[in-house]
C-alpha positions in Angstrom: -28.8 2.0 43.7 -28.6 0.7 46.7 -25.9 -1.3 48.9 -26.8 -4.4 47.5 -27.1 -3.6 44.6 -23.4 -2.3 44.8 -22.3 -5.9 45.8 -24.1 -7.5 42.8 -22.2 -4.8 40.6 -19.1 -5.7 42.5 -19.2 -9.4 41.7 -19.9 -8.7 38.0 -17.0 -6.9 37.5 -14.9 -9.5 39.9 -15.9 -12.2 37.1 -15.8 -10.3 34.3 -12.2 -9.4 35.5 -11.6 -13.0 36.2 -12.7 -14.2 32.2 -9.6 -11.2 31.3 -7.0 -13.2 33.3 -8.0 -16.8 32.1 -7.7 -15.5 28.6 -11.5 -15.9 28.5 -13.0 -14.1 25.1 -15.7 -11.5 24.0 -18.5 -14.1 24.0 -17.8 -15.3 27.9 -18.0 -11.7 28.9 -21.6 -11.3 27.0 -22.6 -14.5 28.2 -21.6 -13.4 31.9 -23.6 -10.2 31.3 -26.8 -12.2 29.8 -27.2 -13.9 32.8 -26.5 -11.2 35.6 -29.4 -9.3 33.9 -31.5 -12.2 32.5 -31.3 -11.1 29.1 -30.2 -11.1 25.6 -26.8 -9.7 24.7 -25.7 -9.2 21.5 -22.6 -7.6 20.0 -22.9 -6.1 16.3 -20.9 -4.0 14.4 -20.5 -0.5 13.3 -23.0 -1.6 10.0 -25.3 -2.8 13.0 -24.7 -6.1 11.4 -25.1 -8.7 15.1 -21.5 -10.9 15.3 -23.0 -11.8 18.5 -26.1 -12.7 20.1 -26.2 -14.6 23.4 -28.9 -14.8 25.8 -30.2 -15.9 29.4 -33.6 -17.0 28.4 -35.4 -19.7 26.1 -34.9 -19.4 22.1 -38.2 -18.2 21.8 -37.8 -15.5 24.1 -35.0 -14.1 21.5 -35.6 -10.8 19.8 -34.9 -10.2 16.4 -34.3 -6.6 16.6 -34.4 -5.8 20.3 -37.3 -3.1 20.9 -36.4 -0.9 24.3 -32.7 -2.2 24.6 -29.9 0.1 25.5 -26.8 0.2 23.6 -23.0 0.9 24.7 -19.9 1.8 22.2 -16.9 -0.4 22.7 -13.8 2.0 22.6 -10.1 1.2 21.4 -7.5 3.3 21.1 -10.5 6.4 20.7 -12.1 4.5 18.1 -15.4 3.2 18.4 -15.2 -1.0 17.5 -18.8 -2.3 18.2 -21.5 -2.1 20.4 -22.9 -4.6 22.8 -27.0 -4.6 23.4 -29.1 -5.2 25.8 -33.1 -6.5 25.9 -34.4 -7.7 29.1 -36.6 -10.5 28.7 -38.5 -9.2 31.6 -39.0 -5.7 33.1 -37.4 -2.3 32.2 -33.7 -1.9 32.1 -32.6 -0.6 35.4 -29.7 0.8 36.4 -27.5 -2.4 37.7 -28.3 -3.3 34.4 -26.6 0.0 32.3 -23.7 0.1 34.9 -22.8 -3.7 34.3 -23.1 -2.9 30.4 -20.8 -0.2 30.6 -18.5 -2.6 32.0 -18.9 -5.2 29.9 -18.1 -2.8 26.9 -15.0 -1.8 28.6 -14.2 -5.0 29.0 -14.8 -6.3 26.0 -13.1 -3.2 24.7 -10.1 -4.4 27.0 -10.0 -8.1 25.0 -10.4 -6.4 21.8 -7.1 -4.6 22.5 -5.0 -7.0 24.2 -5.8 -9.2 20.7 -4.9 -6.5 18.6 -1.6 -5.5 20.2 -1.1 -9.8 20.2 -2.1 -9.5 16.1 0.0 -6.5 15.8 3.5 -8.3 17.8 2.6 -11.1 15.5 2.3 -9.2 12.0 5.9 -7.6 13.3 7.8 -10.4 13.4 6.4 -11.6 10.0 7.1 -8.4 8.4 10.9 -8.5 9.5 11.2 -11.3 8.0 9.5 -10.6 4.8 11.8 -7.5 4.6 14.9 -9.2 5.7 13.9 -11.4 2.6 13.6 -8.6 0.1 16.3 -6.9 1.6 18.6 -10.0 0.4 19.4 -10.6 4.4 18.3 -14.7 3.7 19.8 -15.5 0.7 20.1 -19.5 1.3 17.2 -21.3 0.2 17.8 -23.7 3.0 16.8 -20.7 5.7 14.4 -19.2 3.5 12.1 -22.1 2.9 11.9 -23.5 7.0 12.2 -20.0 7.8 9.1 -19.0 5.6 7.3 -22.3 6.8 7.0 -21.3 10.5 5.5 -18.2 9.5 3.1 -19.8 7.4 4.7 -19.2 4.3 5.3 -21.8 1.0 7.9 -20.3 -0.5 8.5 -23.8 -2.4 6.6 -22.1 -5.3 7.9 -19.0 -7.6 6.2 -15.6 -6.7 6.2 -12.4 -8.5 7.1 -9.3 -6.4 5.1 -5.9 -6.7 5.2 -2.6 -4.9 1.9 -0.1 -4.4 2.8 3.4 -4.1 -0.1 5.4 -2.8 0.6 8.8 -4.6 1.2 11.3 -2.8 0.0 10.6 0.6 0.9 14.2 2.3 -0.5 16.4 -0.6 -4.0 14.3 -0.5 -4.2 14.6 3.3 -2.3 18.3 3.9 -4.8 19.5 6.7 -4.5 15.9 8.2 -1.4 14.9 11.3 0.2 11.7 10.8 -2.4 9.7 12.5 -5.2 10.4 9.8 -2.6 9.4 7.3 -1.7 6.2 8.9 -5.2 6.0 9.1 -5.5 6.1 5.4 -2.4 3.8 4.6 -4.2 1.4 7.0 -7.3 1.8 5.2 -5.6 1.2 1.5 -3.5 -1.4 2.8 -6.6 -3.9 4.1 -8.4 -2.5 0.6 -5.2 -4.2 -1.3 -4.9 -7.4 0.8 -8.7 -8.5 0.6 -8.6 -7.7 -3.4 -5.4 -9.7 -3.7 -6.2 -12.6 -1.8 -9.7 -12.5 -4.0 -7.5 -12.9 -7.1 -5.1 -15.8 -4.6 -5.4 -16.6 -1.2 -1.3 -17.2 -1.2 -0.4 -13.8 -1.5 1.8 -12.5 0.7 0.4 -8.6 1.4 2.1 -6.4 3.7 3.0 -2.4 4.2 6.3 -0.7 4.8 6.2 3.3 5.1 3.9 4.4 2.3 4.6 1.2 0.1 2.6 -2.1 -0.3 4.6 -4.9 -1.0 3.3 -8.2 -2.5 4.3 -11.4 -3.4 2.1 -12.9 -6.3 1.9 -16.4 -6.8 2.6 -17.3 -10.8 -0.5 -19.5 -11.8 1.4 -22.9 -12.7 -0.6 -23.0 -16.1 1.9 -20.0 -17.0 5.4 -21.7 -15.6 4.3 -24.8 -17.5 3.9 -22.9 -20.8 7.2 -21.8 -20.5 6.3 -18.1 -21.4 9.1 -17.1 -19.5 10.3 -13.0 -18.6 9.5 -11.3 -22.0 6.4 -13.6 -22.4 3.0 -14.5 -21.3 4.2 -13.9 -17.5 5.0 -10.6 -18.1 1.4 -9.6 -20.0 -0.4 -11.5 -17.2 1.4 -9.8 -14.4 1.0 -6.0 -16.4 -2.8 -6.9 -16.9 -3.3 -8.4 -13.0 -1.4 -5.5 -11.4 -3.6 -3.1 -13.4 -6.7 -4.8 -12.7 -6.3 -5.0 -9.0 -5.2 -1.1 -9.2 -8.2 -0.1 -11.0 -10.2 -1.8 -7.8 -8.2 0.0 -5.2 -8.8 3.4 -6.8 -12.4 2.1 -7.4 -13.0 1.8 -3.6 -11.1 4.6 -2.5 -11.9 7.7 -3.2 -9.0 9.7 -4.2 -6.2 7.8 -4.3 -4.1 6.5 -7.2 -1.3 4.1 -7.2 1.7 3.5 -9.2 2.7 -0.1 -9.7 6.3 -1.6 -9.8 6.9 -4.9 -11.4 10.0 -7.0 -11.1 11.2 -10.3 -13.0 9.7 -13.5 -11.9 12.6 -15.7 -10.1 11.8 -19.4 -9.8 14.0 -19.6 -6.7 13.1 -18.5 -3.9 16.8 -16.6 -3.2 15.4 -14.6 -6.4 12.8 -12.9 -4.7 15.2 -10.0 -3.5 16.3 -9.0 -6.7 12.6 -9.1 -8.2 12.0 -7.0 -5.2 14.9 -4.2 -5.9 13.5 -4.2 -9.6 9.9 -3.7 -8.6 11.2 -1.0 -6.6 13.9 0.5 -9.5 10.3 0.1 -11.8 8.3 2.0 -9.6 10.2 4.8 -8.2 12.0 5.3 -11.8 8.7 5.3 -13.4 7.3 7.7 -11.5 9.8 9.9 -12.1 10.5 10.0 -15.4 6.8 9.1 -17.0 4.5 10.1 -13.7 2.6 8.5 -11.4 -0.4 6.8 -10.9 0.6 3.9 -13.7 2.2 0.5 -13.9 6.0 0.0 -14.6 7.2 -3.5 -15.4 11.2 -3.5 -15.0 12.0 -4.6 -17.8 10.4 -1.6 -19.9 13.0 0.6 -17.9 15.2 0.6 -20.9 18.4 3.0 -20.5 17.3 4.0 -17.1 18.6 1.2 -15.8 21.9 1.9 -15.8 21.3 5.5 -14.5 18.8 3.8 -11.7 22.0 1.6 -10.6 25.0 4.1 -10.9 26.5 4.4 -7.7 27.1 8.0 -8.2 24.3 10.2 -9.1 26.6 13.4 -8.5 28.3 12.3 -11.3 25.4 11.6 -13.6 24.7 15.0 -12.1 27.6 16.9 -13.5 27.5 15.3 -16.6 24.1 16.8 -17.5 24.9 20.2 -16.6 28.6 20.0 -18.4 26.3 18.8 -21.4 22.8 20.6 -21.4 23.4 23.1 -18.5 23.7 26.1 -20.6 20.3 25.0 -22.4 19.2 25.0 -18.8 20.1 28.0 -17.6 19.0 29.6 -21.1 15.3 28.3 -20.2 15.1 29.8 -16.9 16.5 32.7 -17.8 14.0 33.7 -20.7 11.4 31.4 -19.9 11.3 28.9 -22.5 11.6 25.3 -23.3 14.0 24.6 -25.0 15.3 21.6 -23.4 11.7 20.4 -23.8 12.2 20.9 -27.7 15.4 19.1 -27.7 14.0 15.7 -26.0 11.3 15.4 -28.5 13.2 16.4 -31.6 15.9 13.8 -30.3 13.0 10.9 -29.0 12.2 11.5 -33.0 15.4 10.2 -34.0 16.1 14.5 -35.9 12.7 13.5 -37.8 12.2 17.6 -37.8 8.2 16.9 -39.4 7.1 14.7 -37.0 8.6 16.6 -34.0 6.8 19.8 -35.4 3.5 17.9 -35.6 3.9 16.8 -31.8 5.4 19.8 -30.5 1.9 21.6 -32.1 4.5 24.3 -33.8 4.9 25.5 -37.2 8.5 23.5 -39.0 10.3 26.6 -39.5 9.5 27.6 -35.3 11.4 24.3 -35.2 14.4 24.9 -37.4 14.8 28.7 -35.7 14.6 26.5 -31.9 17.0 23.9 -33.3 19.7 26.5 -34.3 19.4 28.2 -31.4 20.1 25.4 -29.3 23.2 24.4 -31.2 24.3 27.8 -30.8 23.6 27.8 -27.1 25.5 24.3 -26.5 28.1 24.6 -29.0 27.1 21.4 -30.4 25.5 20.1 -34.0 22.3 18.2 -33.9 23.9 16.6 -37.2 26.9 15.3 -35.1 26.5 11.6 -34.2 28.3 12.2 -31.2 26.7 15.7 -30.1 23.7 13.8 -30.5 24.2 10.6 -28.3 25.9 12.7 -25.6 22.7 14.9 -25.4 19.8 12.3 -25.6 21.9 10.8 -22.5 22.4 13.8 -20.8 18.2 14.5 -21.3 17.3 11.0 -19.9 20.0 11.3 -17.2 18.0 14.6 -16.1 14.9 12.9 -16.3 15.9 9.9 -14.2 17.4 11.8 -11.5 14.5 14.0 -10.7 14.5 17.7 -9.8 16.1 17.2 -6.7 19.5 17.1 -8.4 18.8 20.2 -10.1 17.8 22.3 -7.4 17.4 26.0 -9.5 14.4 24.5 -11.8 
């Protein structure tokens, strides 16, 4: 190329430099380039679907599908975004033409960035807001409505929290670093918010660590029925969360989620305790029944209290003073007893039916009950023995295995 041709290069990327500082967007920068290089520009995406098409010549000289263009990635962050294309209307493609394509691409890779990082400062300050809300920091209905009105937000009207758990993110991705993970959360998180907002364009979608929190809005026809917590509200929410779960997974391949549900609160100052009980739903349920399901709060039962005692060292203690020995017994010899107790006791001492589910012969059962009365020092027949065990069993089973580090 010669010295001229360096000055013409020069002044391209003077004015495409000058459309950066005025703020100008991706379609001034292809516009710019059409007309250095008297030709058609477009910009299409990584499905080769064309988001832009801008050009220097007549309409008719426009080409459907460009024959003998040249094509540059647009880069962010190491990613490729689009491409922008070239077709001269005249003449081959020379290169002035590539170098001031190259640039362009930067460039518009340049825009493409500065809106993400303005996107990205944006969705920040929403989302400490939404968690200040859920962490209960606004609790006056006169911040949280003006509050949640300059971000966009009507929270006039009564929404239903639920969390998304995607399973196990390290044990899906182990040969992947953090980055492929956050790719992945990413990923699941924009599955999640276009489904949602298919089902209602009001809810409020948005991630925090390996969690998805929504905010549901309650279709009116179900407030005006009255169906209240136990009712219709709760079936529709149960159904809906399962639905949108089942789509997720769908488009995803190898991912599950588990669901927490929490109680619909009217007010808006509710949505912090709906929040801690979607949260108590999911993390309890996942625990004690497994993942990859949907927990509504108020099926926690028992487990509520243990969820919500301050001290789980003492719940703790209580299980070993109680079923320890039972616990040692099994990993000692290898058995299940404990096992054998929590179903004979989820059977109310029904010693058939436990038999029939345990896939054991009734007199297996009778030998495994008196042996673990003899190993706790307790009688199955005992009222108290027996309340003191089913709650040490479902204390266990709450706190996870973390409290019980030698199983």
């Amino acid at each position: 190329m010669d010295k001229e041709g360096y000055k013409l290069l020069h002044r391209i990327n003077h004015t495409f430099s000058e459309i950066v500082l005025a703020d100008g967007g991706m379609e001034q920068i292809a516009q710019t380039l059409a007309d250095f290089c008297r030709a058609q520009v477009q910009v299409i995406d990584m499905a080769d679907r064309v988001i832009l098409d801008v050009s220097a010549g007549p309409e008719e000289l426009r080409h459907e599908d460009p024959a003998g263009s040249v094509k540059k990635k647009v880069v962010v962050n190491d990613e490729t975004e689009t491409f922008v294309r070239l077709a001269k209307f005249e003449g081959p493609v020379e290169d002035i033409d590539t170098l001031a394509l190259e640039s362009a691409a930067q460039t518009i890779g340049f825009i493409i960035l500065k809106d993400q990082v303005a996107e990205e400062v944006d969705r920040q300050y929403h989302h400490e807001f939404l968690n200040e809300l859920v962490d209960g920091g606004v609790t006056s209905r006169e911040d949280i409505i003006p509050r949640g009105a300059y971000y966009g937000y009507n929270l006039h009207k009564p929404y239903l929290p639920m969390i998304m758990n995607i399973d196990s993110l390290d044990g899906l991705f182990p040969h992947r670093d953090k980055k492929d993970s956050h790719k992945m959360l990413r990923k699941t998180f924009g599955v999640v918010l276009k489904t949602f907002f298919s089902h209602s364009r009001d809810s409020i979608v948005w991630s925090r660590k390996s969690n998805i929190i929504i905010l549901y809005p309650v279709p009116g026809e179900l407030l005006e029925d009255g169906g209240g917590f136990a009712g219709p509200i709760k079936k529709w929410a149960c159904r809906t969360a399962a639905n949108i779960k089942e789509g997720v997974e769908k488009s995803i391949d190898g991912i599950t989620l588990t669901v927490g549900l929490g109680t619909l609160y009217q007010e808006a100052a509710g949505i912090s305790q709906g929040y801690r009980e979607a949260l108590d739903a999911m993390e309890t349920g996942k625990t004690v029944w497994g993942s990859g399901r949907v927990y509504h709060y108020s099926d926690l039962g028992i487990y509520k209290v243990f969820v919500k005692y301050p001290d789980k060292k003492d719940l703790a203690a209580f299980v070993e003073e109680t079923v320890g020995p039972l616990m040692a017994y099994d990993r000692g010899s290898k058995t299940n007893f404990l096992g054998t107790l929590e179903e004979l006791l989820d059977n109310c001492g029904n010693q058939k039916r436990t038999a029939e589910k345990l896939f054991i012969h009734p007199k297996t059962l009778a030998y495994r009950k008196g042996k673990i009365e003899k190993i706790l020092g307790i009688s199955l027949d005992d009222a108290g023995d027996v309340l003191n065990a089913h709650t040490a069993v479902k204390i266990r089973k709450a706190l996870g295995k973390k409290y019980f580090s030698k199983q």
